[in-house]
C-alpha positions as a Markdown table, in Angstrom:
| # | Residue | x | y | z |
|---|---|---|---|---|
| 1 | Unk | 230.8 | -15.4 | -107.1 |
| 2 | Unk | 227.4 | -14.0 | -106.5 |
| 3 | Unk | 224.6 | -13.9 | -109.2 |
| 4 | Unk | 221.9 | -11.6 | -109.7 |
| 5 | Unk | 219.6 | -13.9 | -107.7 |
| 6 | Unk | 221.8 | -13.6 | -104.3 |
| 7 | Unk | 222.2 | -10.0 | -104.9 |
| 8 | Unk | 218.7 | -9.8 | -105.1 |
| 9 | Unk | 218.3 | -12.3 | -101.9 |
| 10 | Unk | 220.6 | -9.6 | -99.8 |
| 11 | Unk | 219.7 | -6.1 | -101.5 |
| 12 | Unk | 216.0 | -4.5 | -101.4 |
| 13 | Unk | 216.5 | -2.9 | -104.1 |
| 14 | Unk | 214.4 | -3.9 | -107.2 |
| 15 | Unk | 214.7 | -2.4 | -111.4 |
| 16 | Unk | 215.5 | 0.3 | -112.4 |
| 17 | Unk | 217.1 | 1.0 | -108.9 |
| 18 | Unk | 219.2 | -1.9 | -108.1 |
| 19 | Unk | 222.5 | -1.5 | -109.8 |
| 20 | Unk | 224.7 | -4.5 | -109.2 |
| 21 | Unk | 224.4 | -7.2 | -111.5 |
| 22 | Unk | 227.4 | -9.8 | -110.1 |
| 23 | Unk | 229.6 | -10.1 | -107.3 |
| 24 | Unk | 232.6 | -11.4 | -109.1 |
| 25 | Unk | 234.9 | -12.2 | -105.8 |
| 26 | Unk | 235.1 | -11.3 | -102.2 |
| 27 | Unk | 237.4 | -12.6 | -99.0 |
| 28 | Unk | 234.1 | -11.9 | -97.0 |
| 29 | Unk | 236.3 | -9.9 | -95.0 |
| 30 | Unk | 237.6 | -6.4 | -96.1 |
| 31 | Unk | 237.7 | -6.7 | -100.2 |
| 32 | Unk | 234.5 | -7.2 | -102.7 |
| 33 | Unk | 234.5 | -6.9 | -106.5 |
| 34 | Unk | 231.1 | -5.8 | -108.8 |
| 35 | Unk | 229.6 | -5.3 | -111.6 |
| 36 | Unk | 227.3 | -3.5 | -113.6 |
| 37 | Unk | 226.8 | -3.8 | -117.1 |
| 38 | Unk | 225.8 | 0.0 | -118.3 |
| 39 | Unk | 222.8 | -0.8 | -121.3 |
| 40 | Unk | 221.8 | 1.8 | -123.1 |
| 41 | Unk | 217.8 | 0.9 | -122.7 |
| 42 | Unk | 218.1 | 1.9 | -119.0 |
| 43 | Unk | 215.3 | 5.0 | -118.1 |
| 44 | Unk | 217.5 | 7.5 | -117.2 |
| 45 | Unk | 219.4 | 7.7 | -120.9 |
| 46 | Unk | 216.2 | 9.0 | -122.2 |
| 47 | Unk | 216.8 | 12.3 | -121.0 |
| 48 | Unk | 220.3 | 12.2 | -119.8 |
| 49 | Unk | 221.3 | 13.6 | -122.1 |
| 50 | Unk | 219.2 | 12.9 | -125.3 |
| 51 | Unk | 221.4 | 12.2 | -128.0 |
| 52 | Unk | 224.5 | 11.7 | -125.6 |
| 53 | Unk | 223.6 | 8.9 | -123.0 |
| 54 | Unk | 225.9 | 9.2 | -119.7 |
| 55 | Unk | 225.3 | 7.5 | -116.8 |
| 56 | Unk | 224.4 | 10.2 | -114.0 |
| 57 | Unk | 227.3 | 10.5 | -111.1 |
| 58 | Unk | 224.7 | 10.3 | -108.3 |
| 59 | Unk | 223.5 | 6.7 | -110.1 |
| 60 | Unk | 227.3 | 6.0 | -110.1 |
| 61 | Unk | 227.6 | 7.0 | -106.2 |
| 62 | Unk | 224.4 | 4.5 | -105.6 |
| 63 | Unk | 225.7 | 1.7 | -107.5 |
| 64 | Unk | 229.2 | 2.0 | -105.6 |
| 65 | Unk | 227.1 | 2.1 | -102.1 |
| 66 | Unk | 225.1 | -1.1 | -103.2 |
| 67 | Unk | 228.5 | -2.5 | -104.0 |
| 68 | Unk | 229.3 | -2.0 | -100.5 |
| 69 | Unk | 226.3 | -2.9 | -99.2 |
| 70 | Unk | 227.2 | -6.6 | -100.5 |
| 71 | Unk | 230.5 | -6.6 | -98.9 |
| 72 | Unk | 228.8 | -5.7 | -95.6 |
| 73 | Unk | 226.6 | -8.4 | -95.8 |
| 74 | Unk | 229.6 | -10.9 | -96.6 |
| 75 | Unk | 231.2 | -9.3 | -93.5 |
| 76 | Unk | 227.8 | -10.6 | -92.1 |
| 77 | Unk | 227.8 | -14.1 | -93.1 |
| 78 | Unk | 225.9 | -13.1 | -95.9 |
| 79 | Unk | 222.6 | -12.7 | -94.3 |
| 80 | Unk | 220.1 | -10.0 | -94.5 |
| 81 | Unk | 217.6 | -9.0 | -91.5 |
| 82 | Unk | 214.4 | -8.5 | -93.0 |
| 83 | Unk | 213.5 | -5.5 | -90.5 |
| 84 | Unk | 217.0 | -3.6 | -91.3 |
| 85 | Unk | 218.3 | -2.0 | -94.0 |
| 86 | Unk | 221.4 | 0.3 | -94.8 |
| 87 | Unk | 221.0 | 3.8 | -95.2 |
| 88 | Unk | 224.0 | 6.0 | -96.3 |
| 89 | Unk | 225.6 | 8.3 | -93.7 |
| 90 | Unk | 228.2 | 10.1 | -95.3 |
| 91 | Unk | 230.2 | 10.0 | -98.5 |
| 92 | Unk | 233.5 | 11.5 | -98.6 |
| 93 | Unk | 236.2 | 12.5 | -101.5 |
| 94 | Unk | 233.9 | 11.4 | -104.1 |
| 95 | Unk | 235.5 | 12.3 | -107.5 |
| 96 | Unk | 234.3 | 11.5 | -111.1 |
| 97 | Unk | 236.9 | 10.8 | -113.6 |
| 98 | Unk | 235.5 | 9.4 | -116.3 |
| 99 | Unk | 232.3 | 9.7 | -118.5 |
| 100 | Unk | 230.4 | 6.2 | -117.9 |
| 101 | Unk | 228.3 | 5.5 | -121.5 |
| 102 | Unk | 225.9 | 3.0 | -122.4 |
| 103 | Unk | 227.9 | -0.5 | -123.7 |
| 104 | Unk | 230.5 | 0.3 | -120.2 |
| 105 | Unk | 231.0 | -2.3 | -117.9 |
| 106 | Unk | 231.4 | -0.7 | -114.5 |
| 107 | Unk | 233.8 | -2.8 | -112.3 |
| 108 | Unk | 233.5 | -1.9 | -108.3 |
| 109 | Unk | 236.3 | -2.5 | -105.7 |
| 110 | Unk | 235.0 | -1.9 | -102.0 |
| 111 | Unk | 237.5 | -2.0 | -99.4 |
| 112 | Unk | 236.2 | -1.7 | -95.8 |
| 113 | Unk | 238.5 | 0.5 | -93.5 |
| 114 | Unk | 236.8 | 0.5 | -90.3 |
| 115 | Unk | 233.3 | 0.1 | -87.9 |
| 116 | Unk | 232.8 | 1.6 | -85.1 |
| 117 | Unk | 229.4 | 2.5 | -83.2 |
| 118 | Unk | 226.8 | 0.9 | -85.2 |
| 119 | Unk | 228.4 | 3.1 | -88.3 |
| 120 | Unk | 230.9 | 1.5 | -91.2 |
| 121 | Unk | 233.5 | 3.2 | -93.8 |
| 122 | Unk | 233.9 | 1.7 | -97.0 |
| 123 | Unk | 236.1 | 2.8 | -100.2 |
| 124 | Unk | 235.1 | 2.2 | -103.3 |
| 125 | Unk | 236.8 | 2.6 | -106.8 |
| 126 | Unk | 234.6 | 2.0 | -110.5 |
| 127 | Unk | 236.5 | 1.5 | -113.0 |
| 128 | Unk | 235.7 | 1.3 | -116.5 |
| 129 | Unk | 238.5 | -1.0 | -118.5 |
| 130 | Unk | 241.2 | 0.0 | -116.2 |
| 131 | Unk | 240.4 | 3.3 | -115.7 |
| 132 | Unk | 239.1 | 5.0 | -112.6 |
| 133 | Unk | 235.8 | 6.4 | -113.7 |
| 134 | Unk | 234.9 | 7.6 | -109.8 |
| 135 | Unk | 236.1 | 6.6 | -106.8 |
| 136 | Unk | 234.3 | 7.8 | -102.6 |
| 137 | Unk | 234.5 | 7.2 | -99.3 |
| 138 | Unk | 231.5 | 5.6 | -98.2 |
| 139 | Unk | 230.0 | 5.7 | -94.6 |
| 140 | Unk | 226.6 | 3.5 | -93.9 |
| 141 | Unk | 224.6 | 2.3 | -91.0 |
| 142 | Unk | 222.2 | -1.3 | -90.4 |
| 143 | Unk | 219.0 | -0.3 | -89.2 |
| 144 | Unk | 215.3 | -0.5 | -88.5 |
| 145 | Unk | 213.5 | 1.8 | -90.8 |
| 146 | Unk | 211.5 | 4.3 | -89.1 |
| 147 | Unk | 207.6 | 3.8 | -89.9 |
């Protein structure tokens, strides 16, 4: 298990952009479970939508990928490179199934399916209590930034 302190060790991320609050388990190999604990003080409910806080799908999609993100790096050894980061490539099949609302606990369940030339695909399912609330394909990449 993974607390807010490694996540932060491993993603560059910082508030109100990083999304992962625990790693809950992981093999290190091809399976990693998250979560994020939706709070209804977070910036974007202020205006989406007033009155009716839900959690934007493209915050959804961003929390999944830094879900992933962690698994890479367990695939990794859990390391980090200073001078790299991952950028998103591609995302695939992404569906939204459920409205996610403040007082939601988000659970994410990456799966890695494959790497190949520099470039990995990653599933991804968030549930909320049992129930699939979006799920993608995820494709990423380990890089230098370009400066």
């Amino acid at each position: 298990m993974q607390d807010i302190n490694d996540i932060m060790r491993l993603l560059p991320h910082r508030y109100p952009f990083l999304l992962v609050d625990r790693v809950l388990e992981t093999n290190g190999v091809d399976k990693l479970i998250a979560i994020k604990n939706v709070t209804v003080n977070e910036p974007q409910f202020t205006g989406h939508f007033p009155g009716v806080p839900v959690m934007p799908g493209v915050l959804i999609i961003e929390a999944m990928a830094q879900a992933c993100a962690m698994l890479a790096f367990a695939r990794m050894g859990g390391e980090r490179d200073p001078e790299k980061l991952f950028y998103f490539a591609a995302i695939d099949n992404a569906r939204f199934k459920r409205v996610v609302i403040p007082g939601d606990q988000l659970r994410f369940e990456c799966t890695f399916l494959r790497e190949k030339a520099g470039m990995i695909k990653m599933h991804c399912n968030a549930t909320v209590d049992g129930q699939l609330a979006a799920c993608a394909d995820m494709m990423c990449s380990y890089r230098t930034p370009k400066k």
